[in-house]
N, CA, C and O of each residue as an XYZ file, in Angstrom:
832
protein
N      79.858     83.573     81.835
C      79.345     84.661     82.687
C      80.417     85.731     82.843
O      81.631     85.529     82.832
N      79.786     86.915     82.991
C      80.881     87.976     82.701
C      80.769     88.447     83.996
O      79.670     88.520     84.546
N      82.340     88.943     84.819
C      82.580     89.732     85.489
C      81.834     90.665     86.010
O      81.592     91.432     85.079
N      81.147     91.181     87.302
C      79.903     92.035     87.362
C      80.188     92.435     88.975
O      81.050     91.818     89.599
N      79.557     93.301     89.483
C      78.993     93.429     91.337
C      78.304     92.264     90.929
O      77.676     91.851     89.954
N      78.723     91.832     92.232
C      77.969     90.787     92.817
C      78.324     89.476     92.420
O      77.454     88.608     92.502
N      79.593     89.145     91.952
C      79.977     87.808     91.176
C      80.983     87.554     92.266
O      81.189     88.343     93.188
N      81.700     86.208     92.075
C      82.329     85.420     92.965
C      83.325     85.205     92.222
O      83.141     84.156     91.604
N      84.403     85.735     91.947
C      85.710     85.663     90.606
C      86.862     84.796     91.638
O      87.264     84.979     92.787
N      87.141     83.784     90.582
C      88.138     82.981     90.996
C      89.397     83.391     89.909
O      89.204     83.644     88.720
N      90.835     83.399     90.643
C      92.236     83.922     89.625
C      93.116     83.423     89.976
O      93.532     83.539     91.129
N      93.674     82.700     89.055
C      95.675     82.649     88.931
C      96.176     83.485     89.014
O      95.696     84.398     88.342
N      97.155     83.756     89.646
C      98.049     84.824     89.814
C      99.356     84.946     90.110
O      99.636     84.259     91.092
N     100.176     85.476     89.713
C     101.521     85.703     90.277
C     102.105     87.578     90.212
O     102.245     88.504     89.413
N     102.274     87.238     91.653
C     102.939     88.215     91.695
C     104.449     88.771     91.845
O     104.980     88.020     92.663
N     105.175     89.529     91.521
C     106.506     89.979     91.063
C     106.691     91.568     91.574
O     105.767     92.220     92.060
N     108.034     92.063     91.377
C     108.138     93.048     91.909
C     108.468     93.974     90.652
O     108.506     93.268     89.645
N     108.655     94.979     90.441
C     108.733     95.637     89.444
C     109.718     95.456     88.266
O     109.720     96.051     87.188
N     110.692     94.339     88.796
C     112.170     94.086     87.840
C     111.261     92.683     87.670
O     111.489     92.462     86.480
N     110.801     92.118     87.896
C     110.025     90.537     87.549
C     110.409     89.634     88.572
O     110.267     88.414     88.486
N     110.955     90.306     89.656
C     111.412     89.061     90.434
C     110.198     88.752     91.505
O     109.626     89.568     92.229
N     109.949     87.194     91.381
C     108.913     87.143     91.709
C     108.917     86.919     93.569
O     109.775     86.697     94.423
N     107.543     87.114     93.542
C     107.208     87.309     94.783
C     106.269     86.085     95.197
O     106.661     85.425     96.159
N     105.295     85.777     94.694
C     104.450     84.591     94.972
C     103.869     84.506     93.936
O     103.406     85.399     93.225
N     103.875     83.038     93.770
C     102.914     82.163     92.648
C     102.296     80.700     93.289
O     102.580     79.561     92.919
N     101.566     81.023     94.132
C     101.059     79.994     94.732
C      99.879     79.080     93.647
O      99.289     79.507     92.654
N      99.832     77.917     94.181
C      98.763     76.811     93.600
C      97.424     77.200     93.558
O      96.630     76.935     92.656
N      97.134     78.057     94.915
C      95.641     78.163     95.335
C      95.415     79.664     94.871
O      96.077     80.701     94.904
N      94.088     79.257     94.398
C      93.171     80.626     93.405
C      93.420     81.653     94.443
O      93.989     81.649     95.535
N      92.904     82.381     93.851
C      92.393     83.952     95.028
C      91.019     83.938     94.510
O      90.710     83.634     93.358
N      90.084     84.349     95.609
C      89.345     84.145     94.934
C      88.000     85.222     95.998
O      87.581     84.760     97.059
N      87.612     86.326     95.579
C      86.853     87.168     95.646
C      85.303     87.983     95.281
O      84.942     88.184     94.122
N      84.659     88.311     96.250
C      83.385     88.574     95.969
C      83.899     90.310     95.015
O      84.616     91.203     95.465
N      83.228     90.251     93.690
C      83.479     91.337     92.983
C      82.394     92.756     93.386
O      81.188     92.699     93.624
N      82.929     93.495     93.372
C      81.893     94.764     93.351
C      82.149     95.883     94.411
O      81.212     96.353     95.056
N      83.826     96.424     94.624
C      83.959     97.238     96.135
C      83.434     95.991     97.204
O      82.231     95.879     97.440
N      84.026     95.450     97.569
C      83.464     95.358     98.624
C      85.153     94.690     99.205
O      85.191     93.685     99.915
N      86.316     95.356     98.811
C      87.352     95.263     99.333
C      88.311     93.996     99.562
O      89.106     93.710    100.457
N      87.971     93.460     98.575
C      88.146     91.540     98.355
C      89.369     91.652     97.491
O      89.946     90.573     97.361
N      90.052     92.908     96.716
C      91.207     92.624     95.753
C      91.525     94.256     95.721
O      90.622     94.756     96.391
N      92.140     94.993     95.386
C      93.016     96.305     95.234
C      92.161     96.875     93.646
O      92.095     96.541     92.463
N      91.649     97.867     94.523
C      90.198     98.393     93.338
C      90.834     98.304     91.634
O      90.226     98.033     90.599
N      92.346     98.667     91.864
C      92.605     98.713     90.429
C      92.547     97.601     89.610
O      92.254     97.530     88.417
N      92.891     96.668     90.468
C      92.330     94.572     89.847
C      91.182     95.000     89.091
O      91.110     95.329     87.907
N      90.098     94.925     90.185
C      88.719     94.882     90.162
C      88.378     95.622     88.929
O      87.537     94.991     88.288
N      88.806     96.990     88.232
C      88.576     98.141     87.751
C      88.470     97.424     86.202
O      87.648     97.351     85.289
N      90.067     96.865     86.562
C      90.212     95.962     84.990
C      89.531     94.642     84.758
O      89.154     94.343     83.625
N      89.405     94.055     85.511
C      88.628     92.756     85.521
C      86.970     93.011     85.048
O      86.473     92.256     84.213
N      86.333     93.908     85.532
C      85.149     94.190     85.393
C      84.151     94.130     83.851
O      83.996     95.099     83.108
N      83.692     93.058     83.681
C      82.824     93.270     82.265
C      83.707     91.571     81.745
O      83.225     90.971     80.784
N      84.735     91.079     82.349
C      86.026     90.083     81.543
C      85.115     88.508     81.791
O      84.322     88.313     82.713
N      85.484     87.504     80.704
C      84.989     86.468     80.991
C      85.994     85.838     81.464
O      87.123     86.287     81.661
N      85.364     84.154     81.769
C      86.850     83.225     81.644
C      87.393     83.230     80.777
O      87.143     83.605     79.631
N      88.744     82.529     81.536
C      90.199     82.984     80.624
C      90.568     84.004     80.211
O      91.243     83.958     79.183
N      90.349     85.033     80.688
C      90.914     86.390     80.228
C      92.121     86.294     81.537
O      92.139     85.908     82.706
N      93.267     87.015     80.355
C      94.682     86.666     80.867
C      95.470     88.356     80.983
O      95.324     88.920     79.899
N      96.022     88.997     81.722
C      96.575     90.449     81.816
C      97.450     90.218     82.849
O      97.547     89.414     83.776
N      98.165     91.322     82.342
C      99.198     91.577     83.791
C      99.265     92.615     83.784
O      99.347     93.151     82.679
N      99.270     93.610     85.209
C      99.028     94.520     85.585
C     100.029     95.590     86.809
O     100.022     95.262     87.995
N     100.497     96.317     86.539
C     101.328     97.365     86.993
C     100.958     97.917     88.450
O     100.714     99.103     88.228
N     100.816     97.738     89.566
C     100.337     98.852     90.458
C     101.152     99.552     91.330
O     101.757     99.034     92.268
N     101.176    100.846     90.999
C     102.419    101.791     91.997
C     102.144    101.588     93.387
O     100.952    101.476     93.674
N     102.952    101.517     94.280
C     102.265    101.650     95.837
C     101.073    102.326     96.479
O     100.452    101.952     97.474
N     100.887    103.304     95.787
C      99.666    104.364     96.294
C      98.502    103.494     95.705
O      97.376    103.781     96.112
N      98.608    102.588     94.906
C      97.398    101.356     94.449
C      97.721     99.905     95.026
O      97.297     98.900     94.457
N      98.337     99.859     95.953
C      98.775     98.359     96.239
C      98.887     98.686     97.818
O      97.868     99.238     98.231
N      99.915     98.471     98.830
C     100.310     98.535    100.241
C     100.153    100.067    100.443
O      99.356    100.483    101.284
N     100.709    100.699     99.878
C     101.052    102.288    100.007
C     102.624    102.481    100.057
O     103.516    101.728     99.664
N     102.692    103.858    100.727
C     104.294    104.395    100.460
C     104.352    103.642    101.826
O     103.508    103.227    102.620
N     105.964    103.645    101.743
C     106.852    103.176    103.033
C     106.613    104.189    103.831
O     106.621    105.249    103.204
N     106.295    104.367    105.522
C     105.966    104.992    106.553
C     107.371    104.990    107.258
O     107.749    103.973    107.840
N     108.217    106.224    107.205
C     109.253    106.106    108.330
C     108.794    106.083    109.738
O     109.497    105.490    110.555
N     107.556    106.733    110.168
C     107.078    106.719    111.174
C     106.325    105.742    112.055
O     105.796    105.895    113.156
N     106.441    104.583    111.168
C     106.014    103.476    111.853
C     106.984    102.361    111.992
O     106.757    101.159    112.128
N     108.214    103.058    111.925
C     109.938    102.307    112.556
C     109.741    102.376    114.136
O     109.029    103.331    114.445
N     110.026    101.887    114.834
C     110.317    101.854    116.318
C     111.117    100.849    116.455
O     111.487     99.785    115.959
N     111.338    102.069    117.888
C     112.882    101.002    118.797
C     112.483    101.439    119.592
O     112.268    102.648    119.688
N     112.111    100.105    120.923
C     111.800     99.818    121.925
C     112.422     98.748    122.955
O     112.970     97.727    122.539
N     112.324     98.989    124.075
C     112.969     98.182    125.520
C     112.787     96.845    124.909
O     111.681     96.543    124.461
N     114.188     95.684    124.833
C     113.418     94.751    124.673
C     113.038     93.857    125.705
O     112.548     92.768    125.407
N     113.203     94.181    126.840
C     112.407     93.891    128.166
C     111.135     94.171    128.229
O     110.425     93.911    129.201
N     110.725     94.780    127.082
C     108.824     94.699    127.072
C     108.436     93.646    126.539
O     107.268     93.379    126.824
N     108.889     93.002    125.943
C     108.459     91.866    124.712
C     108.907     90.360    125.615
O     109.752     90.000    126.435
N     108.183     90.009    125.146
C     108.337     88.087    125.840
C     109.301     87.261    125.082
O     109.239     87.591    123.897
N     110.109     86.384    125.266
C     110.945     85.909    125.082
C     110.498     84.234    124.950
O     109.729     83.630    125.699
N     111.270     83.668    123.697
C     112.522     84.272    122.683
C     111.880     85.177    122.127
O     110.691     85.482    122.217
N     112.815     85.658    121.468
C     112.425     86.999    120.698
C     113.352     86.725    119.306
O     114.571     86.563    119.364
N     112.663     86.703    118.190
C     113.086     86.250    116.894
C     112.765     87.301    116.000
O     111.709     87.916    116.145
N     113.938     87.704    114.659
C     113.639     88.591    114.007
C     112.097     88.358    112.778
O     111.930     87.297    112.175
N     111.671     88.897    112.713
C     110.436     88.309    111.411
C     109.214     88.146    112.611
O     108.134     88.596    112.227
N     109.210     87.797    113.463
C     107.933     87.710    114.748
C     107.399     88.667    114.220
O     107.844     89.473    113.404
N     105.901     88.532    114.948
C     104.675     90.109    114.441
C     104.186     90.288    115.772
O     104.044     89.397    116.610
N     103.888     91.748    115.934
C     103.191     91.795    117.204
C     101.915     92.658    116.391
O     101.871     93.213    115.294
N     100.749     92.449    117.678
C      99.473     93.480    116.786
C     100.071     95.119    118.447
O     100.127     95.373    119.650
N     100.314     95.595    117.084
C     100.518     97.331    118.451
C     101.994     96.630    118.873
O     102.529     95.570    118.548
N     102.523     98.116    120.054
C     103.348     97.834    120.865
C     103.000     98.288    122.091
O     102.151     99.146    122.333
N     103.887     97.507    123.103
C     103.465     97.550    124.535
C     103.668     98.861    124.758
O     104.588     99.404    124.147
N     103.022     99.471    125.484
C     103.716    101.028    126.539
C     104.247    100.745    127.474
O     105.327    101.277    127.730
N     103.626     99.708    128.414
C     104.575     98.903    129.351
C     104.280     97.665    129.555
O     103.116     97.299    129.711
N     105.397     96.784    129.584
C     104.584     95.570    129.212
C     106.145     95.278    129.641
O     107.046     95.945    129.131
N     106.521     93.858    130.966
C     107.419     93.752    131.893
C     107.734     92.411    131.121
O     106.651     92.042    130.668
N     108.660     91.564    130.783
C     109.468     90.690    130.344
C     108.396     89.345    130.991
O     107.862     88.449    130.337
N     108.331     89.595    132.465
C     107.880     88.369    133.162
C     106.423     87.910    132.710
O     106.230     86.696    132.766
N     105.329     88.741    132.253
C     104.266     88.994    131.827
C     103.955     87.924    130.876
O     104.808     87.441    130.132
N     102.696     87.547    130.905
C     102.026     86.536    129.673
C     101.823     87.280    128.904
O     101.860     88.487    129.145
N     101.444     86.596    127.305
C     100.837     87.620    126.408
C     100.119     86.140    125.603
O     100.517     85.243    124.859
N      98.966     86.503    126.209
C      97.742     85.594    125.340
C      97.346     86.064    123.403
O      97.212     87.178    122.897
N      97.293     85.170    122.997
C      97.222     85.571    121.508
C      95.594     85.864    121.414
O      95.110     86.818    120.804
N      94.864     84.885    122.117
C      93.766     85.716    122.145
C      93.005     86.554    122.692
O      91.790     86.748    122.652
N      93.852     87.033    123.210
C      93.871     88.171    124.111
C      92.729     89.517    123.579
O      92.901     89.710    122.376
N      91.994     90.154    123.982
C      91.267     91.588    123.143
C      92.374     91.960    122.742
O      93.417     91.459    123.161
N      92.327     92.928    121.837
C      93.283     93.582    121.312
C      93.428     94.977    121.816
O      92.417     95.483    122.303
N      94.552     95.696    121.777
C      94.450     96.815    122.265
C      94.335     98.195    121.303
O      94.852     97.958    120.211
N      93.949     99.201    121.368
C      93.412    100.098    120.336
C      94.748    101.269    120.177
O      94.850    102.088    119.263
N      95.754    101.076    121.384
C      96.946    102.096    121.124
C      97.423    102.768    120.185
O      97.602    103.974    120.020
N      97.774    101.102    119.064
C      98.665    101.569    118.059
C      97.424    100.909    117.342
O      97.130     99.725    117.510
N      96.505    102.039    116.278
C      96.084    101.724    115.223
C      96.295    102.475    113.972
O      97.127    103.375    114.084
N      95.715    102.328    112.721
C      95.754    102.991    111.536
C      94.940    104.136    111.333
O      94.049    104.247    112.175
N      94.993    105.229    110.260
C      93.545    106.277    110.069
C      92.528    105.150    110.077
O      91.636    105.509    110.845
N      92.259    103.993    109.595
C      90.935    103.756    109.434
C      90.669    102.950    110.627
O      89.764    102.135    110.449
N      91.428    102.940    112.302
C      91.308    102.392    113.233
C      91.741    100.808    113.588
O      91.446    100.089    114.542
N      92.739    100.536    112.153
C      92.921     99.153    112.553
C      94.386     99.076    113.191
O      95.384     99.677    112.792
N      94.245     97.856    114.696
C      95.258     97.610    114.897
C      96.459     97.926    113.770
O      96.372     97.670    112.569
N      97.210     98.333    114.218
C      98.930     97.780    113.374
C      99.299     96.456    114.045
O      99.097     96.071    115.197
N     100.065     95.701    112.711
C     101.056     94.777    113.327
C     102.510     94.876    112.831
O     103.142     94.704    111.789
N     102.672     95.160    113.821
C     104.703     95.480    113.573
C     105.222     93.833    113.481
O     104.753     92.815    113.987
N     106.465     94.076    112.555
C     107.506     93.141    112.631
C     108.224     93.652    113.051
O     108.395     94.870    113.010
N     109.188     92.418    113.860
C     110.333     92.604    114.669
C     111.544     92.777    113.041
O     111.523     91.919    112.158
N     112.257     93.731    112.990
C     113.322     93.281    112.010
C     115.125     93.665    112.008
O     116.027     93.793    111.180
N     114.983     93.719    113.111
C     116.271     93.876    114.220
C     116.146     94.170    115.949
O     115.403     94.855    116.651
N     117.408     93.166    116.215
C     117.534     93.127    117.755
C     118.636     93.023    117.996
O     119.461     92.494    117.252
N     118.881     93.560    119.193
C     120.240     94.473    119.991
C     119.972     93.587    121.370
O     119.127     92.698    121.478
N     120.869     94.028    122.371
C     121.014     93.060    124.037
C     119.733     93.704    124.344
O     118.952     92.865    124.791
N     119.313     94.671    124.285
C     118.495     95.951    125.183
C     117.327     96.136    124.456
O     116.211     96.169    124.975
N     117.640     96.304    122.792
C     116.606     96.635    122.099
C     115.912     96.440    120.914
O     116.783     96.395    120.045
N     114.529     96.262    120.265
C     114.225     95.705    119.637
C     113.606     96.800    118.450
O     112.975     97.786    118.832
N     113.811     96.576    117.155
C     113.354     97.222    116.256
C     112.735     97.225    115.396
O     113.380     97.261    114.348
N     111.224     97.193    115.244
C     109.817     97.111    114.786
C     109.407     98.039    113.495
O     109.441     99.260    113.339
N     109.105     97.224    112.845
C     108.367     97.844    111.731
C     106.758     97.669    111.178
O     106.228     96.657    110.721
N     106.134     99.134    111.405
C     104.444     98.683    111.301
C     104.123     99.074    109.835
O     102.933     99.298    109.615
N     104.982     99.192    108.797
C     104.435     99.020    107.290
C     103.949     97.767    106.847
O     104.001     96.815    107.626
N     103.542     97.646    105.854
C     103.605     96.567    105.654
C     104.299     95.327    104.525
O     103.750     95.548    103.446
N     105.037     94.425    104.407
C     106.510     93.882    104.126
C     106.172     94.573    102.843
O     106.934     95.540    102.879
N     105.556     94.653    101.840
C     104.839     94.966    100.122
C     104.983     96.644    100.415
O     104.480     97.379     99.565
N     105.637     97.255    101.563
C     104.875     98.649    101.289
C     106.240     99.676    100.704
O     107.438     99.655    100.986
N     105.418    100.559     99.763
C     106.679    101.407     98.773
C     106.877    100.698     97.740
O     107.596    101.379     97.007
N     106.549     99.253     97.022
C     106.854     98.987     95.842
C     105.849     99.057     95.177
O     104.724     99.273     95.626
N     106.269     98.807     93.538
C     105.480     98.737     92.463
C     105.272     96.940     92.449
O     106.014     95.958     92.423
N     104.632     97.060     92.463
C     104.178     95.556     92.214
C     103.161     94.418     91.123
O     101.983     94.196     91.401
N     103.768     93.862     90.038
C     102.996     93.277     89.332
C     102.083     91.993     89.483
O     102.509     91.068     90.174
N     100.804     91.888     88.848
C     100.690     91.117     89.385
C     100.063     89.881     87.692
O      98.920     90.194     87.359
N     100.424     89.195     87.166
C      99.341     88.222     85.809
C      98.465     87.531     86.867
O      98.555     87.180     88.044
N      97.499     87.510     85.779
C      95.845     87.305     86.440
C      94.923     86.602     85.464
O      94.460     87.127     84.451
N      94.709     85.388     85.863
C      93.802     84.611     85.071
C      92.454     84.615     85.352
O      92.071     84.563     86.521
N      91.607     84.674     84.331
C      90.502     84.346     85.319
C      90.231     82.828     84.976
O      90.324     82.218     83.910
N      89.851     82.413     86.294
C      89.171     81.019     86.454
C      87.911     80.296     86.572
O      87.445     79.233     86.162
N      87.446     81.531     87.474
C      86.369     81.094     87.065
C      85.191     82.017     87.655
O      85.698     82.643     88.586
N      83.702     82.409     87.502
C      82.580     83.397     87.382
C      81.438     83.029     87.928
O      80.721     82.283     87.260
N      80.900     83.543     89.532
C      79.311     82.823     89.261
C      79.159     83.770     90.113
O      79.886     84.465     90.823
N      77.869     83.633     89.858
C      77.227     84.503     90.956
C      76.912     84.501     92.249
O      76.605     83.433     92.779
N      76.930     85.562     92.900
C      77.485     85.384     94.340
C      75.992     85.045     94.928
O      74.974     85.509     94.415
N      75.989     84.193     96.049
C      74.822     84.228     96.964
C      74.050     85.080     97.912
O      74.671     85.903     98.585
N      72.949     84.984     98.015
C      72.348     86.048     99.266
C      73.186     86.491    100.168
O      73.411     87.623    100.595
N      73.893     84.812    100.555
C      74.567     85.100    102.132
C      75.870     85.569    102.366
O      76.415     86.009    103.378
N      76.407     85.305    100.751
C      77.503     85.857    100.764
C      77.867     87.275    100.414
O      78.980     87.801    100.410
N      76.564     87.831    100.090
C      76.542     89.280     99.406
C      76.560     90.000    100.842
O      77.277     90.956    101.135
N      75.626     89.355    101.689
C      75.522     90.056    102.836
C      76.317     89.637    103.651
O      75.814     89.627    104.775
N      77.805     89.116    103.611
C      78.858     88.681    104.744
C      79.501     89.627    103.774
O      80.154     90.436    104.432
N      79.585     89.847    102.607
C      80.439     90.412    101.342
C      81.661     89.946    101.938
O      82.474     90.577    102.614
N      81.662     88.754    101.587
C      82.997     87.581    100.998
C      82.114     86.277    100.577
O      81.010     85.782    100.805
N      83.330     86.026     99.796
C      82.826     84.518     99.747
C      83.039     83.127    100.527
O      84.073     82.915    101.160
N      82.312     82.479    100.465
C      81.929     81.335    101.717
C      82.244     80.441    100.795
O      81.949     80.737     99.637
N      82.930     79.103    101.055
C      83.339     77.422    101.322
C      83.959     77.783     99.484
O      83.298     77.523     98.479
N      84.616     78.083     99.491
C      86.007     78.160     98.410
C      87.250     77.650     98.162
O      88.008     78.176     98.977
N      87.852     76.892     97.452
C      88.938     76.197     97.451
C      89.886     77.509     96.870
O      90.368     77.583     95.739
N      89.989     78.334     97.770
C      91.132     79.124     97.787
C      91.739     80.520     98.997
O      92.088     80.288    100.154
N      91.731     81.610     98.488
C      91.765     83.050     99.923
C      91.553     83.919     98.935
O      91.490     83.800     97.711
N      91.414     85.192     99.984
C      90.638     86.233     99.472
C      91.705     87.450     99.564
O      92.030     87.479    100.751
N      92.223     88.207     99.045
C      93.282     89.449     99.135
C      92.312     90.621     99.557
O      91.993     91.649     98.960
N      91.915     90.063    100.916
C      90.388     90.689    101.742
C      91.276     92.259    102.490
O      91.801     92.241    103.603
N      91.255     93.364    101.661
C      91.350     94.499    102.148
C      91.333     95.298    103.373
O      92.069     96.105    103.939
N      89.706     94.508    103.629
C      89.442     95.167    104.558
C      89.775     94.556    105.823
O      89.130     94.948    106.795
N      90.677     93.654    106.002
C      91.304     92.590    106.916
C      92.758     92.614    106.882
O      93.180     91.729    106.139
N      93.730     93.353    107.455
C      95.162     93.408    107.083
C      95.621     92.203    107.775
O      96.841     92.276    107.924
N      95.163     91.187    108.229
C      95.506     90.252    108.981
C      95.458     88.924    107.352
O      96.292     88.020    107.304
N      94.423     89.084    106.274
C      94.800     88.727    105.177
C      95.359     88.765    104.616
O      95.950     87.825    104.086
N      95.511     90.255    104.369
C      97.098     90.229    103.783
C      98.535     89.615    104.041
O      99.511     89.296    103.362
N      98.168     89.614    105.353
C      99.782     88.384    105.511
C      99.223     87.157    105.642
O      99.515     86.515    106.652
N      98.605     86.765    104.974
C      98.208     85.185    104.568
C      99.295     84.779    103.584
O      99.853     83.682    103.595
N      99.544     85.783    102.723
C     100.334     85.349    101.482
C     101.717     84.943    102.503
O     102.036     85.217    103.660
N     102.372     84.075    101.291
C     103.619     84.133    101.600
C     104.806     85.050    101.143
O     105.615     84.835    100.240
N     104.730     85.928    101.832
C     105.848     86.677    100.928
C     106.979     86.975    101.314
O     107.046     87.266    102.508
N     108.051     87.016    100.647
C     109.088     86.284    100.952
C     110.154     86.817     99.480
O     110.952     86.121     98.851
N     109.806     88.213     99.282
C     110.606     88.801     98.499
C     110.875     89.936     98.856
O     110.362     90.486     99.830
N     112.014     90.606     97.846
C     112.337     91.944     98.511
C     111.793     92.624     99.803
O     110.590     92.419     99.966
N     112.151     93.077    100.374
C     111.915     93.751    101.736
C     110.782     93.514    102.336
O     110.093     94.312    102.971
N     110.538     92.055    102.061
C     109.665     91.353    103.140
C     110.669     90.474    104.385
O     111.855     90.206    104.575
N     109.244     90.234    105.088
C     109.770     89.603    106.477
C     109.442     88.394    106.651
O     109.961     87.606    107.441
N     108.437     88.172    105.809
C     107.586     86.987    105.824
C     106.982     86.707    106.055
O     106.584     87.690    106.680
N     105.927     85.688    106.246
C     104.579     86.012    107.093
C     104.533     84.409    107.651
O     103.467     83.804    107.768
N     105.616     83.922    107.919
C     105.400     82.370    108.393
C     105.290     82.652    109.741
O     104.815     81.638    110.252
N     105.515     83.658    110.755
C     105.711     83.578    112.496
C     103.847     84.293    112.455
O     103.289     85.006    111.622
N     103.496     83.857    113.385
C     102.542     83.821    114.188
C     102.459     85.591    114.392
O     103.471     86.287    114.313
N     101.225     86.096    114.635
C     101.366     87.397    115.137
C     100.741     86.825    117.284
O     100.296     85.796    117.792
N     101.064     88.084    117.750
C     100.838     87.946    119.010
C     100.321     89.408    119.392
O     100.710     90.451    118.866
N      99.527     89.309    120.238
C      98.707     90.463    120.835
C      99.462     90.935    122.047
O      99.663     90.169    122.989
N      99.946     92.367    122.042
C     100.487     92.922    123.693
C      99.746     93.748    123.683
O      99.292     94.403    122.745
N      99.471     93.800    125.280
C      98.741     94.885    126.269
C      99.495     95.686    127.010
O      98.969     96.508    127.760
């Protein structure tokens, strides 16, 4: 079965940074509903499209096709008497507090707050990636953002997607994850853990 809208594409993959140093090569597929519907970085999708199993490529994407450019404007340094304690470098927060007192809870499932979001309205989540006695210094790019990034891509495997999954547009009960776009909270599913990443092993936390 060939690659199409509306298929359920399962892939090997590894990804690397533009010199080959790699970035992740995990065990578990990726594995995505095909057709826009924001499940992989359109330029994947673009090339994949029409491919059977086992078709094998590796693929180039500049930042403006992958995370985007690095944002100086989403650096901050803030009180670190707003933030709850301990306070560890690599932590994620979704937004930052405007005021938000040391003594204060901060529930993770907390609503979220709409302060600090993106053009397309989504929360940011900053990493912490330096701290001072007083102050803490946050970054809301994201760890992948400003590089070129490669990625080899197997395909594994092709079927066609279901009613229910066309209309959730993802795919349902999969032995793998989805490089789900339209969810930046997926994106740090990966582990990444190369160049000017932070990592994505700490927990994110919600402040109000």
């Amino acid at each position: 079965m060939k690659i199409e809208k509306n298929t359920i594409v399962s892939l090997r993959y590894k990804l690397s940074d533009a010199q080959n140093n790699i970035i992740e090569e995990p065990d578990t597929l990726m594995v995505y509903l095909h057709g826009g519907y924001a499940g992989t970085f359109p330029k994947i999708e673009s090339l994949l499209d029409g491919k059977d199993i086992g078709y094998e490529t590796t693929v180039q994407l500049e930042p403006q096709d992958a995370f985007g450019d690095y944002d100086p404007n989403l650096l901050k340094i803030e009180p670190r008497d707003r933030f709850p304690e301990p306070l560890e470098i690599g932590m994620q927060f979704e937004g930052v507090p405007e005021e938000l007192s040391a003594d204060e809870q901060v529930d993770e499932d907390e609503e979220e707050d709409d302060s600090d979001c993106d053009e397309e309205g989504d929360t940011l989540i900053y990493t912490v990636t330096d701290l001072a006695d007083k102050q803490v210094v946050l970054d809301g790019n994201h760890p992948l953002a400003g590089m070129a990034l490669r990625f080899w891509l197997q395909v594994e495997d092709v079927r066609q997607a279901t009613d229910d999954e066309i209309a959730n547009q993802h795919p349902h009960s999969e032995d793998g994850f989805g490089l789900d776009l339209a969810d930046e909270d997926d994106l740090d599913d990966l582990d990444l853990n190369g160049p000017g990443s932070q990592g994505s092993g700490s927990s994110t936390r919600t402040l109000h």
